[in-house]
C-alpha positions in Angstrom: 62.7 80.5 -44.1 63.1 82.4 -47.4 66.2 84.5 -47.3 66.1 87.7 -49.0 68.9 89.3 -51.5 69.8 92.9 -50.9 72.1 94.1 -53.7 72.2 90.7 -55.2 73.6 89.0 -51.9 71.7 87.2 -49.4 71.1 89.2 -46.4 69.3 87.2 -43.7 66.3 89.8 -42.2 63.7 89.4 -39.6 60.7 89.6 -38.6 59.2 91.9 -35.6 57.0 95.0 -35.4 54.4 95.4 -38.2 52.0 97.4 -40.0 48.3 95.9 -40.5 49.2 96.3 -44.2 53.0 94.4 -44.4 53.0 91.0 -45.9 53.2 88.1 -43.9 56.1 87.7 -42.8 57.9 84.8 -44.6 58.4 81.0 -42.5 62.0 79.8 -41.1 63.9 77.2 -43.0 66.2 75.1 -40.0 69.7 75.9 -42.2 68.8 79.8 -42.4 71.1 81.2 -39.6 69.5 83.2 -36.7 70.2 86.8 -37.3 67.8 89.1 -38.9 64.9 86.4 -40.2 62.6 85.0 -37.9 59.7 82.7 -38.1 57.6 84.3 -35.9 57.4 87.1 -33.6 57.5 86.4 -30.0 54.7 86.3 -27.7 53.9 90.3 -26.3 56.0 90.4 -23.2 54.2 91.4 -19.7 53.6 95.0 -18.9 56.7 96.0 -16.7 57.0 98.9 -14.5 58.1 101.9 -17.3 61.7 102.4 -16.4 62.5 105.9 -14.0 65.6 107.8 -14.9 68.5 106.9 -12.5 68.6 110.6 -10.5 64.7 110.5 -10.3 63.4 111.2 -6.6 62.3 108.3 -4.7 58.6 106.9 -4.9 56.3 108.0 -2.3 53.9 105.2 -1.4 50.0 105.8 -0.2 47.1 103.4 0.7 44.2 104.3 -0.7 41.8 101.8 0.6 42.6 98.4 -1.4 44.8 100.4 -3.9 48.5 100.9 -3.3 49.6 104.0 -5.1 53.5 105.0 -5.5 53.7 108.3 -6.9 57.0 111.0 -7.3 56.7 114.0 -5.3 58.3 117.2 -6.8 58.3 120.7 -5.1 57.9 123.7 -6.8 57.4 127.7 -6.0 53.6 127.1 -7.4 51.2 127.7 -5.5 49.0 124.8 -5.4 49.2 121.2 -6.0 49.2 120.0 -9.3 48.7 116.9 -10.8 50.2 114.7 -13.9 49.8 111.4 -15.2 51.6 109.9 -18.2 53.1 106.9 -18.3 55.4 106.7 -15.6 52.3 106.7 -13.3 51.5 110.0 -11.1 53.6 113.0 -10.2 52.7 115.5 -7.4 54.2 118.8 -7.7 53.5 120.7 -4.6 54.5 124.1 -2.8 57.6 123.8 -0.2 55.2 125.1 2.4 52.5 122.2 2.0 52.9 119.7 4.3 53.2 115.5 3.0 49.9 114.9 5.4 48.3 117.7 3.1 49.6 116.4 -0.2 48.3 113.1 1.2 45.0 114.2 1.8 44.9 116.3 -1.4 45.4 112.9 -3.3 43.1 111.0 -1.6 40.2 114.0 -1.8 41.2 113.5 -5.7 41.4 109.5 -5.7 38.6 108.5 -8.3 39.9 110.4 -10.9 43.8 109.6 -9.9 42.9 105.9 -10.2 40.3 106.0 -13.4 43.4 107.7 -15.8 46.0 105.6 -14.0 44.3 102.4 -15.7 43.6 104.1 -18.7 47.1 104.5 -19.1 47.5 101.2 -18.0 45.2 99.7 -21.0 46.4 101.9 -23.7 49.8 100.7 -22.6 48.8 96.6 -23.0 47.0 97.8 -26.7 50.4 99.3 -28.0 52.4 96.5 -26.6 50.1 94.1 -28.0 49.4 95.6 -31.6 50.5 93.2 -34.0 54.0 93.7 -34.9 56.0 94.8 -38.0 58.4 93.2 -40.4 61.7 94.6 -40.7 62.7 93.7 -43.9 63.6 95.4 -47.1 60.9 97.4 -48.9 58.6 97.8 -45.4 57.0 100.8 -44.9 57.6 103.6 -41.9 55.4 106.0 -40.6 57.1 109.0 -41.4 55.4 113.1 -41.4 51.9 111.9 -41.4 53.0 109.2 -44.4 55.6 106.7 -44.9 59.1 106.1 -46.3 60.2 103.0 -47.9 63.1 100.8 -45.4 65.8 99.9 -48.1 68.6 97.4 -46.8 72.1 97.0 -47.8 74.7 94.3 -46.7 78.1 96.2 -46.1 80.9 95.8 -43.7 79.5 98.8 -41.0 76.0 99.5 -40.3 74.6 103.0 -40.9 71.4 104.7 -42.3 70.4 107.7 -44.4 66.9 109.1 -45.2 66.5 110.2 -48.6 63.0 112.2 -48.5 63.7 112.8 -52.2 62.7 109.5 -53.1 61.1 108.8 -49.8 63.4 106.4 -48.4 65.0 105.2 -45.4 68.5 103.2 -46.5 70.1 101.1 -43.8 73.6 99.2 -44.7 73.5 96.1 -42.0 76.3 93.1 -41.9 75.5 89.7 -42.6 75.6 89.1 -39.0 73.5 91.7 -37.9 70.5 91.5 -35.1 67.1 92.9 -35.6 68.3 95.1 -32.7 71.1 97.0 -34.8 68.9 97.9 -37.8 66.1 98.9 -35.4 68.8 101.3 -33.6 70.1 102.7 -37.2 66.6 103.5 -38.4 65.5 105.1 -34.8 68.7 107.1 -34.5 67.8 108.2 -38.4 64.6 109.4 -37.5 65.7 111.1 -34.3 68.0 113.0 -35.9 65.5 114.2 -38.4 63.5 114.8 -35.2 65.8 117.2 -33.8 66.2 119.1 -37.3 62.9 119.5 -37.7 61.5 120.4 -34.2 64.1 123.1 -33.8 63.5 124.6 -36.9 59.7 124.7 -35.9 60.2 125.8 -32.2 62.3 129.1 -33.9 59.3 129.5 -36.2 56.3 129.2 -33.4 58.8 131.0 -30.9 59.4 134.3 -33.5 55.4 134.4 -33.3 54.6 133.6 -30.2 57.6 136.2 -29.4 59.0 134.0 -26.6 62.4 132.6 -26.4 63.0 129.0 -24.7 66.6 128.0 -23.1 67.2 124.7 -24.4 65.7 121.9 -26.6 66.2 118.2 -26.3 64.2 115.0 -27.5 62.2 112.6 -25.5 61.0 109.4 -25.2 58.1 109.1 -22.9 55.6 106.8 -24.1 52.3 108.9 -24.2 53.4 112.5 -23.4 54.6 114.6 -26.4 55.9 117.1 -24.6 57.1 119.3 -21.9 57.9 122.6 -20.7 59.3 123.7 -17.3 60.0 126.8 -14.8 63.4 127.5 -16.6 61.9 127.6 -20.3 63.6 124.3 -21.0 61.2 122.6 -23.7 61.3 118.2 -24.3 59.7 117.0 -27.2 58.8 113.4 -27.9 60.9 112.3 -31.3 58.1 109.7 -32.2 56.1 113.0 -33.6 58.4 112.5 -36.7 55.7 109.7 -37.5 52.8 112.6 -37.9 52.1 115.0 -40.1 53.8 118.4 -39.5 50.1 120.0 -38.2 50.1 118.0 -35.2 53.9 118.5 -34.8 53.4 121.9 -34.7 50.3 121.9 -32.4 52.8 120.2 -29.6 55.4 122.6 -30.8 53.2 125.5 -30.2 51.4 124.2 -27.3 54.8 123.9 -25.3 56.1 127.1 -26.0 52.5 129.0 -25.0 53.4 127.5 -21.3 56.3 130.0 -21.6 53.7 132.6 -21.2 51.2 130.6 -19.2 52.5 127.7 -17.1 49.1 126.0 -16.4 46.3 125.2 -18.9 43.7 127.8 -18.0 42.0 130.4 -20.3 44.6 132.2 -20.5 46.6 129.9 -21.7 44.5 128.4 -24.7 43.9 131.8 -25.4 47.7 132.1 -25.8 48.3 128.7 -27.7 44.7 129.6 -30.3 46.4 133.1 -30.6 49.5 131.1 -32.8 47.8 127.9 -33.8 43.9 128.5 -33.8 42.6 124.8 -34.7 43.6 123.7 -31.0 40.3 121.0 -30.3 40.7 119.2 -34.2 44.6 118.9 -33.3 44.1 117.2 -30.1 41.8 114.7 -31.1 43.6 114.1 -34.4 46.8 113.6 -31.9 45.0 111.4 -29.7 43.5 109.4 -32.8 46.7 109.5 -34.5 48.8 108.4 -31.6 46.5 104.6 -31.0 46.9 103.8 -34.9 50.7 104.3 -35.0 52.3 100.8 -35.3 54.8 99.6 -32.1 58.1 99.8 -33.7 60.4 100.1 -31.0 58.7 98.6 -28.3 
């Protein structure tokens, strides 16, 4: 395997993670040492079960004829029973009055289209775990704001990272022993932090218009759902938006804080969402478009 030099030392990088357009990434000599250069990238792993935060509620099971379905059951002052699925499969939200048998039977009345998305999640799932991976190597490019910035790497005795968006680059300082799994934390924690500078300061804006006020903030990492709002005006937003152009970063901004007005998606509340961001159709699909090209770089 080639090593590369990163200000005129070797520096050992690897291979993992990358863009249709990267260069092949270059072949393993046997002396070259195993940190940050390899061969080849390993072979896509299976699909797992996404991993549930440890205070989540407990799965409810249900036999739907040949199908075994586990979703998480949440209660709620709304009125009727509502329905989400996203990657971690289905959640029920339901009124404390409504009995299980009646959430039961309210799932089962609504089975073909429970099960149709819950395999379309499933296969966009296998595509982005399957999409060919990218290099991580000095001079690669990262989706970044709807373009890209240029990874630069640097041997030095700490790791740490700093974007430049003057010059549209992404620096990471990496030791000669470092893993693939250290500069791929530096860069994500670079871009989450950019994340959170930038999605505040576009919540305030959308907020001031919308002339709502939300209680709290905070990133996210789900793996399809951009973002979320709830009863107590606390708003999630999914850091991997940092890889799109500010529009669409501002439709899921917008679209969030509307359900401070409207906590549903009736009329009313696209009326509410068109009212600050009136292009609501061309951002979703451009999202949705958007969202299968994007490159797996943390998987």
């Amino acid at each position: 395997m080639k090593s590369l030099k990163v200000d005129g030392q070797q520096l050992d990088l690897f291979a993992q993670d990358v863009p249709a357009t990267a260069a092949t990434p270059p072949q393993a000599a046997p002396s070259a040492p195993p940190s940050l250069l390899w061969s080849a990238p390993p072979p896509p792993p299976p699909l797992p079960a996404p991993p549930r935060a440890p205070d989540a509620p407990p799965l409810r099971q249900l036999q739907l004829g040949q199908h075994s379905l586990e979703y998480e059951l949440r209660r709620s002052t709304r009125r009727s029973i509502g329905f989400m699925i996203d990657d971690d499969g289905l959640r029920v939200t339901a009124p404390k009055r409504i009995t299980l048998a009646e959430i039961d039977n309210a799932i089962r009345a609504k089975q073909g289209w429970i099960l149709s998305k819950l395999h379309e999640r499933r296969e966009r799932r296998v595509q982005r775990l399957q999409r060919p991976p990218m290099v991580w190597r000095d001079g690669a490019a990262l989706p970044y704001l709807g373009g890209s910035v240029t990874l630069r790497l640097h041997q030095a005795a700490r790791h740490r990272a700093s974007l430049n968006r003057d010059s549209a680059e992404l620096h990471v300082w990496v030791t000669p022993s470092g893993t693939e799994q250290q500069l791929k934390d530096k860069v994500r924690a670079c871009l989450q932090a950019e994340a959170k500078q930038l999605f505040a300061e576009r919540l305030d804006l959308y907020a001031a218009r919308l002339g709502v006020s939300y209680h709290s903030f905070a990133l996210s990492s789900a793996g399809t759902r951009w973002g979320s709002c709830t009863v107590q005006r606390k708003i999630r937003l999914n850091w991997r938006l940092i890889h799109f152009a500010l529009p669409l970063v501002d439709y899921v901004v917008a679209h969030e804080l509307a359900h401070l007005l409207e906590m549903n998606h009736s009329p009313r509340f696209w009326a509410t969402l068109e009212s600050i961001y009136p292009d609501c159709d061309g951002a979703k699909q451009a999202l949705r478009k958007r969202a299968q090209e994007l490159p797996a770089l943390f998987a």
